[in-house]
N, C-alpha and C positions, 0 to 999 in steps of 0.2 A: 504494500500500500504506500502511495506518494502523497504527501501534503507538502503544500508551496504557499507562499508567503511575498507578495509585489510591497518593495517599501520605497521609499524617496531615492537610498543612497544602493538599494540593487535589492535585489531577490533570495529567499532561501528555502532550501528544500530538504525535506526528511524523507528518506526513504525506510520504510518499516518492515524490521523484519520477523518479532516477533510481539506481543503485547495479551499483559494482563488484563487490559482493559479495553474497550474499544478507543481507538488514539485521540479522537476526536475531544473525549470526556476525560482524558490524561492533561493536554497541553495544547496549547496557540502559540501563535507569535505575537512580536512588538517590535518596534525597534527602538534600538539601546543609544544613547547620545553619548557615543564611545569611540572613535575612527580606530581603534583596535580592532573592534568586535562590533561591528554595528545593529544586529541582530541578538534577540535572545526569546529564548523558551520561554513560556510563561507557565508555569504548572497552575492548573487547575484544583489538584489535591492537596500543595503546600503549606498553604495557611500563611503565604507572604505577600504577593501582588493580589489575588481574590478573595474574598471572603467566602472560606471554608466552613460548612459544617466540621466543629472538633468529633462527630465520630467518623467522618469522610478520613480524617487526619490519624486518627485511634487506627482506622482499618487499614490503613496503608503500613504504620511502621509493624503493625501485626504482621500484613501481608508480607513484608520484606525481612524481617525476621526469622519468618516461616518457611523460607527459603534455603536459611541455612543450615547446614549440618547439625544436629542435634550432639552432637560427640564433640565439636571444636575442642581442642585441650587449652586448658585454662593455664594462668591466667587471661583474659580476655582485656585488650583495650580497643575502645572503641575513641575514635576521632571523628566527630562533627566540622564540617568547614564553614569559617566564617562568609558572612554573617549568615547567609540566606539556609545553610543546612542543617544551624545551630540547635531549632528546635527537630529539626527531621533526625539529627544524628541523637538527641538525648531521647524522642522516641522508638528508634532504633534498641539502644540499649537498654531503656524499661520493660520494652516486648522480649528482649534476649532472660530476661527474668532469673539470672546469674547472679548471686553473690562473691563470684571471682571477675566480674566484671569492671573494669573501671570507663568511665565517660570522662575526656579529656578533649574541650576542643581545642579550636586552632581561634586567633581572638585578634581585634586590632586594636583592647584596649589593656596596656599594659599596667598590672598590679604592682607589680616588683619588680626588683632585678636581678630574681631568679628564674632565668628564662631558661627554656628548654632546647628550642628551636626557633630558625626564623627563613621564612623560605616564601618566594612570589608566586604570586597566581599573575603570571605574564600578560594575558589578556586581558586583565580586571580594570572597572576603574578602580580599582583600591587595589593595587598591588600584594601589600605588605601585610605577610601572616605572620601572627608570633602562638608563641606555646609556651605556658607556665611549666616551672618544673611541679610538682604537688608538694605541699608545705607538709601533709601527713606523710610519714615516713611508712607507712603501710601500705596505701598508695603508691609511694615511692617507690618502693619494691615490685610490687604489681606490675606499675609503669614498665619497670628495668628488665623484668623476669617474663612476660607477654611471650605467651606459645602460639597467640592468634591474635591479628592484629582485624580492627574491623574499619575502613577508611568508607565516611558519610559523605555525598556531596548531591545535591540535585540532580547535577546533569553532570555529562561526560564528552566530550566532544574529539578534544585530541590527546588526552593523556598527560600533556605536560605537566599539570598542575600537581596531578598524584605523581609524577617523576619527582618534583622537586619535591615533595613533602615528602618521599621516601626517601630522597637521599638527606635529608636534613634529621628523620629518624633514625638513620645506620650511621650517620655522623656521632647520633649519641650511644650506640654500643646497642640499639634494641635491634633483635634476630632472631622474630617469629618464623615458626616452622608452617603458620596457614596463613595468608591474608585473605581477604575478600573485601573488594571493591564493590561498595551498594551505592545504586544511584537510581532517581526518579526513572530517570532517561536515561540512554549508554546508547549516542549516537559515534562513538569513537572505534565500532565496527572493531573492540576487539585492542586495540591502542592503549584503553588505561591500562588494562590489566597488564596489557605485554610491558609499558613503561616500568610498572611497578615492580613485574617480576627481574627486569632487567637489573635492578637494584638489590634483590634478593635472591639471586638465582639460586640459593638451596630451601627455598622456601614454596609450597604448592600456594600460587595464587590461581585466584577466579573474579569474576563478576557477578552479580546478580542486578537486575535492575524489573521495573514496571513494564517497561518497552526498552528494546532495543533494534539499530538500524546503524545507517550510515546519515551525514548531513551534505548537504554542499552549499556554497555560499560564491553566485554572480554578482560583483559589485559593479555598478553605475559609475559615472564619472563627477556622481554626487558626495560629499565629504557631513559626515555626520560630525555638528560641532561639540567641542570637548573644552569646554573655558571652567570647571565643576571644581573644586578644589577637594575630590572625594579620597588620594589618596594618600590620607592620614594615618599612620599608629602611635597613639600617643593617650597620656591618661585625662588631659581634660581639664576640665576644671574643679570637676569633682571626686573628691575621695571613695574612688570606690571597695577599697578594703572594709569598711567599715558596714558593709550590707554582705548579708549569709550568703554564702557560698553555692552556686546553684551548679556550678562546675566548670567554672576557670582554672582551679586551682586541685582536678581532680576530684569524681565523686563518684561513690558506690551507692549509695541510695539517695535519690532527689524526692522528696517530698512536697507536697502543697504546702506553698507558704502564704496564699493570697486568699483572701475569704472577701464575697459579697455576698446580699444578702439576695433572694431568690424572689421571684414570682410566677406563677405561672403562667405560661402563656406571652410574659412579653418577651417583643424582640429584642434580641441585644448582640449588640458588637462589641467583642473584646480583642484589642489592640495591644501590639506586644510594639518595642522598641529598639529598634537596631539588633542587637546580640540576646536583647531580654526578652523570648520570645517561652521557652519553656514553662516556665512559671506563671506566667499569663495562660500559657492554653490550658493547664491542669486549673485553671479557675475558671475558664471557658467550658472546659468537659464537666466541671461541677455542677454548672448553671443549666448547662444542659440536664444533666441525671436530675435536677429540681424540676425540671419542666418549663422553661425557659426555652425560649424557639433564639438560639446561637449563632452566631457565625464568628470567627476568628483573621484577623487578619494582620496585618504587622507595617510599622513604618522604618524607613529604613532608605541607606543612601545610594543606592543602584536609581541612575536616572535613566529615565523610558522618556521617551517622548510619546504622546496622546494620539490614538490610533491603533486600529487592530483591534488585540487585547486590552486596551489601556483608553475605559472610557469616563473615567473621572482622574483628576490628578489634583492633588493640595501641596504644594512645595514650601517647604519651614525651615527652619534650622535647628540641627542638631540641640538633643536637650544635656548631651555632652560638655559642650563649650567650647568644641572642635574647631566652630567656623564651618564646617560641612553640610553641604542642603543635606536635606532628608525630604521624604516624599512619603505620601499617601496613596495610593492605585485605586482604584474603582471600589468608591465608597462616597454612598448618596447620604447623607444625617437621616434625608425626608425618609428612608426604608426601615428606620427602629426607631424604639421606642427610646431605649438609652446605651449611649456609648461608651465604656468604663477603657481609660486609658491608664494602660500600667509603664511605670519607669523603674529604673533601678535609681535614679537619681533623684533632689530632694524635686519635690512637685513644683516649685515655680523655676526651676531648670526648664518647663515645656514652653514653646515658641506663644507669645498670645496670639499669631495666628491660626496654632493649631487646635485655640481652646475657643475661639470666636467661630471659626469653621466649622468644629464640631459638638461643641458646648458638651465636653466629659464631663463625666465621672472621672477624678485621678486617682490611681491608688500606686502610694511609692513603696518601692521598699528600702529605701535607703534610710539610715537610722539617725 
C-alpha cells in the first residue's frame, strides 16, 4: 500500500509493507518548518500532535510490548527518545510489567553534571540529546549490567539516530546481548536495526514497530524556513531537581503523581508539556476510568506549519525559560468542557498566551 503526501517545498511517500493497523488510522502527514527534514509523520495514536483517547495510547504500548519476547534476560533498560517518544517509551516499559526493568530516557533538559551520554539526532530541529547517569546506585547497576536493551522512538526513517545513540551507549561500557528497536512506524526498510547492530555486533538485535515500509522524499525547489531557535539543551530557568523524579534520573516504578477531581460525562483535555508528558497521561487514563469522555495531547517544540494534518496551531513560549517556541497542534477550546494543563515547572512559568487561548486548569508539579 502507497500513501503520498503534495507539500509547498516537495512530496512524500510511504510505501507499506506490513501494518497492525489499517495505515490510514496509524498516521498522516505535515510538513515540518525544518530545511533538514521538511516532512514529518504525524501519529495518530501518540498523544502528541492529536488528541488521543488515553486508552487509544494504553492499547498501543500494550500492543508493542506484546511483541516482544517474553524470556528477554534481565536486566532490562529501556530508552524513550526525546521529546516526542518520552511518554511512548515510559508506556513501553509499564506494559513490559518487569521489576528488573529500568526506564531511562534521552532529555534536553539537563539536571546535573552527571551525564551519561550525549549524542545528535542529525535531522532534528533540536539536535542535542543528553542522558543522566541514575543518582540510585541500584539503578546504577541495572543501567551498567543490561542483558536487553529496549530503544523507544516514534518513527524510524534512516537509522542514524539509533547509530548515534548506540554508539554513545558502548562509549559507556553497556553490552547487551538483545536489543530491540520499537517504533510507531519503521519506515527505514530494515536500516535502524542494521545501524544499531553495526555497533553491537555480538548482540541479537531486531525491530518491532505498528507499520513498517520504506519512505521517499521528492523535494521542490521550495526551501522550508528554519529562523526557530529550537535547538537548545540547557536547564532553564527553573530548578528542576526539586520536582519527583518521573524518570530523568532513572526509574523502576512510575506512579500517578497528578490527581483531579472527576465528572462524569464531561469533556476534557489533558495537556502534557515538552518532556512532561507521562504523568499527565496517567491522570488522563484516571479521568477517563471516572467516566470523563478524555483526550490527551501534548505541547511541545517541533514546528509544523498549518496544513494536512495540522488544523489548529497556538505558538507560545517555552514554560522553560529556554527562549524556544512551543506549539499546540489541533486543539479547538470550543470541543471541551475543561482543559487541565500540566507543567513540571512553577505554574506562572506558562506563556499568558497559552492560558488566554485556552483558559486551563494548571496543575504543577514543581514544588
Amino acid at each position: 500500500m502507497k500513501l503520498t503526501a503534495d507539500m509547498t517545498t516537495g512530496s512524500a511517500a510511504v510505501e507499506v509493507f506490513n501494518s497492525l493497523l489499517p495505515p490510514e488510522d496509524l498516521f498522516g502527514f505535515a510538513e515540518r518548518r525544518n530545511p533538514k527534514r521538511a516532512f514529518i509523520f504525524v501519529s495518530k495514536v501518540l498523544g502528541r500532535y492529536v488528541p488521543v483517547c488515553p486508552l487509544v495510547m494504553r492499547q498501543t504500548y500494550v500492543e508493542l510490548a506484546a511483541q516482544m519476547p517474553s524470556d528477554l534476560p534481565g536486566p532490562v533498560l529501556v530508552i524513550g527518545m526525546a521529546e516526542t517518544a518520552i511518554g511512548m517509551g515510559a508506556g513501553v516499559h509499564d506494559a513490559l510489567g518487569r521489576d528488573d526493568a529500568l526506564y531511562l530516557p534521552t532529555t534536553r533538559h539537563p539536571l546535573n553534571n552527571n551525564m551519561l551520554a550525549h549524542f545528535k539526532e542529525e535531522h532534528s530541529h533540536a539536535t542535542h540529546h543528553l542522558m543522566h547517569m541514575p543518582t540510585d546506585p541500584t539503578h546504577r547497576e541495572m543501567m551498567q549490567s543490561a542483558e536487553t536493551l529496549i530503544l523507544v522512538d516514534d518513527e524510524a526513517t534512516t537509522g542514524k539516530t539509533m547509530h548515534n545513540l548506540a554508539l554513545a551507549l558502548r562509549a559507556q561500557g553497556l553490552r547487551p546481548a538483545r536489543i530491540i528497536c520499537t517504533f510507531l512506524t519503521d519506515w527505514s526498510a530494515g536500516k535502524a536495526a542494521a545501524a544499531v547492530a553495526s555497533v553491537f555486533p555480538d548482540a541479537r538485535v531486531s525491530a518491532t514497530a505498528l507499520a513498517n515500509g520504506s519512505y521517499s522524499w521528492t523535494p521542490s525547489n521550495n526551501v522550508a524556513l528554519d529562523d526557530l531557535p529550537a535547538d537548545i539543551a540547557a536547564q532553564g530557568a527553573y530548578d528542576l531537581t526539586c520536582t519527583p523524579n518521573w524518570g530523568r534520573l532513572g526509574i523502576v516504578q512510575n506512579t500517578q503523581m497528578l490527581r483531579a477531581e472527576a465528572e462524569t460525562g464531561r469533556r476534557t483535555l489533558v495537556l502534557g508539556t515538552s518532556e512532561f508528558v507521562w504523568q499527565p497521561f496517567l491522570l488522563a487514563e484516571d479521568l477517563a476510568q471516572q467516566g470523563e469522555t478524555v483526550k490527551f495531547a501534548a505541547v511541545g517544540r517541533s514546528p509544523i506549519f498549518k496544513g494536512l494534518m495540522i488544523t489548529d496551531l497556538i505558538r507560545c513560549k517555552d514554560n522553560y525559560g529556554l527562549g524556544v517556541p512551543n506549539y499546540l497542534y489541533n486543539v479547538d477550546p470550543a470541543d471541551y468542557d475543561r482543559i487541565i494543563l500540566c507543567v513540571e515547572t512553577p505554574a506562572d512559568s506558562i506563556d499568558p498566551v497559552l492560558i488566554e487561548a485556552l483558559n486551563p486548569e494548571v496543575i504543577s508539579l514543581h514544588g
